[in-house]
C-alpha positions as CSV (number, residue, x, y, z in Angstrom):
1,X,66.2,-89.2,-40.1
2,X,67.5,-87.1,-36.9
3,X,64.6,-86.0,-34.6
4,X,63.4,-82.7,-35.0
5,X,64.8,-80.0,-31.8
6,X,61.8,-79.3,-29.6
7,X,60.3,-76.1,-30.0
8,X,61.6,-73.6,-26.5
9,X,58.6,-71.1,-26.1
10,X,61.3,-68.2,-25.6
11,X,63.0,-68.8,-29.1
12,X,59.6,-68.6,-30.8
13,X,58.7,-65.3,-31.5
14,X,54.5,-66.0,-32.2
15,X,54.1,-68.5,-29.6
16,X,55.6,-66.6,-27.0
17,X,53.4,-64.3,-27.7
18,X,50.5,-66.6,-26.4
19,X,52.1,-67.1,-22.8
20,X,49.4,-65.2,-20.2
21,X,52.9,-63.3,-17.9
22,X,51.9,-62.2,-14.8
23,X,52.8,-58.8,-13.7
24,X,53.3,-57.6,-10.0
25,X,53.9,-54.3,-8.3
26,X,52.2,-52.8,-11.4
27,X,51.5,-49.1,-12.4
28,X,50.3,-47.5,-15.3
29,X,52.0,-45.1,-17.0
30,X,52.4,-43.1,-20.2
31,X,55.4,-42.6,-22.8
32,X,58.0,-39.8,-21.4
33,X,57.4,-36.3,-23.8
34,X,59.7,-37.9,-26.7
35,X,59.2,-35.6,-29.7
36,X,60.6,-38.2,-31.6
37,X,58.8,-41.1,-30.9
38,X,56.0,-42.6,-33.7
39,X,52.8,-42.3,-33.1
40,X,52.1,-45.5,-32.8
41,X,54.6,-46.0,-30.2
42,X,52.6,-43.8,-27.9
43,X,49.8,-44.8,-25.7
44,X,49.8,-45.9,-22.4
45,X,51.9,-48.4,-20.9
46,X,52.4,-51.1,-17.6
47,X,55.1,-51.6,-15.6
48,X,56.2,-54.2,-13.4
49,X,57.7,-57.3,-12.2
50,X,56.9,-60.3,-15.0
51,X,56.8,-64.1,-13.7
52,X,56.5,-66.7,-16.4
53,X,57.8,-64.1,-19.3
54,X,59.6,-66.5,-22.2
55,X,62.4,-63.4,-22.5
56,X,63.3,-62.1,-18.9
57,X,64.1,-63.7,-15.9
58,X,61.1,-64.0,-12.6
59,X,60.7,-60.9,-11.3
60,X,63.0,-58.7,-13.3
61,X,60.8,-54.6,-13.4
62,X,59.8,-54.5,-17.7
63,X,57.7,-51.3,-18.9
64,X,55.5,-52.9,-21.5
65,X,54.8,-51.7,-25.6
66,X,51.2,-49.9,-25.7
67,X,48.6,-51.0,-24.2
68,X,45.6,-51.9,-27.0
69,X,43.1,-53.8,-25.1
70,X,42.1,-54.6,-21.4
71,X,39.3,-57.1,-20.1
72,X,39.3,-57.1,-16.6
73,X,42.6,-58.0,-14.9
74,X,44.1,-59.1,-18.7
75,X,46.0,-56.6,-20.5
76,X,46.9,-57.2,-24.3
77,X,50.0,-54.8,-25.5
78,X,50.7,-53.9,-29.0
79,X,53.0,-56.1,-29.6
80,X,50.7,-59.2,-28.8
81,X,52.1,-60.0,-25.0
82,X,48.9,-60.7,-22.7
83,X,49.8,-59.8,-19.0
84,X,47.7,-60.9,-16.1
85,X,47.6,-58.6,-13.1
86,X,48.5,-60.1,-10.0
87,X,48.4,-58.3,-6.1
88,X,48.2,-54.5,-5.9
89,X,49.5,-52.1,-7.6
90,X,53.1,-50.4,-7.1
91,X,52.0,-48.1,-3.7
92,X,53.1,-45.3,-5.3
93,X,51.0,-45.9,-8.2
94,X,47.9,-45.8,-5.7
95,X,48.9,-42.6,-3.9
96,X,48.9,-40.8,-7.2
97,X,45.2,-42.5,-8.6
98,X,44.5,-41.0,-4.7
99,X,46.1,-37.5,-5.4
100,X,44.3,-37.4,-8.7
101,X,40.8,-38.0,-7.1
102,X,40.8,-41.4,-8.6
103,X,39.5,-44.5,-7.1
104,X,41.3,-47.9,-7.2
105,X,38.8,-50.5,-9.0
106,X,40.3,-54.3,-8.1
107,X,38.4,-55.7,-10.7
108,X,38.8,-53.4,-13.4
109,X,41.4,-51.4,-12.7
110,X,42.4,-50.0,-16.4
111,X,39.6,-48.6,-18.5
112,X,40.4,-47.3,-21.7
113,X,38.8,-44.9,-24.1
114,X,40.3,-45.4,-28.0
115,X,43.8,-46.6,-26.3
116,X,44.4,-43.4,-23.7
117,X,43.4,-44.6,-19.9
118,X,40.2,-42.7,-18.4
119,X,39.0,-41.8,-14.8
């Protein structure tokens, strides 16, 4: 009987779902004004550079699907990826949180209210 192929995390849809990416030079952002787009395809999204993603290369700049949870530094999308934020955010991503009257929280910095970001 021929041994079974081993399993590569990036051709295994579920399981690659498990992987923790890390994501750098972050910033938080919403869906451009697409009259088009679902509902559900809405919401609030990350991007930056992934390290460790089973689909793109180290350091290549990925906007993420919706945003549906966040403890602390761990951000679950919708479509089940977990991202870890690593560093600071994207500088430009600060400047505006600093125009906006916003303060920069390390340790939390997305809070969500029912999916949309708050204060």
């Amino acid at each position: 009987m021929p041994a079974k192929p081993a399993l590569h995390l990036a051709h295994s849809g579920a399981a690659a779902r498990r992987v923790t990416v890390e994501l750098s030079d972050w910033a938080v952002g919403d869906n451009p004004g697409d009259a088009y787009l679902a509902p559900e395809h809405r919401g609030i999204r990350l991007s930056g550079r992934v390290k460790g993603h089973p689909k793109h290369h180290d350091g290549k700049l990925v906007v993420t699907s919706p945003v549906r949870s966040v403890a602390g530094r761990t951000v679950r999308t919708a479509s089940g990826s977990t991202y870890l934020l690593v560093g600071e955010p994207e500088p430009g991503y600060l400047e505006y949180l600093q125009s906006c009257g916003r303060t920069y929280d390390p340790v939390e910095p997305i809070k969500l209210i029912g999916g949309r970001r708050r204060g």
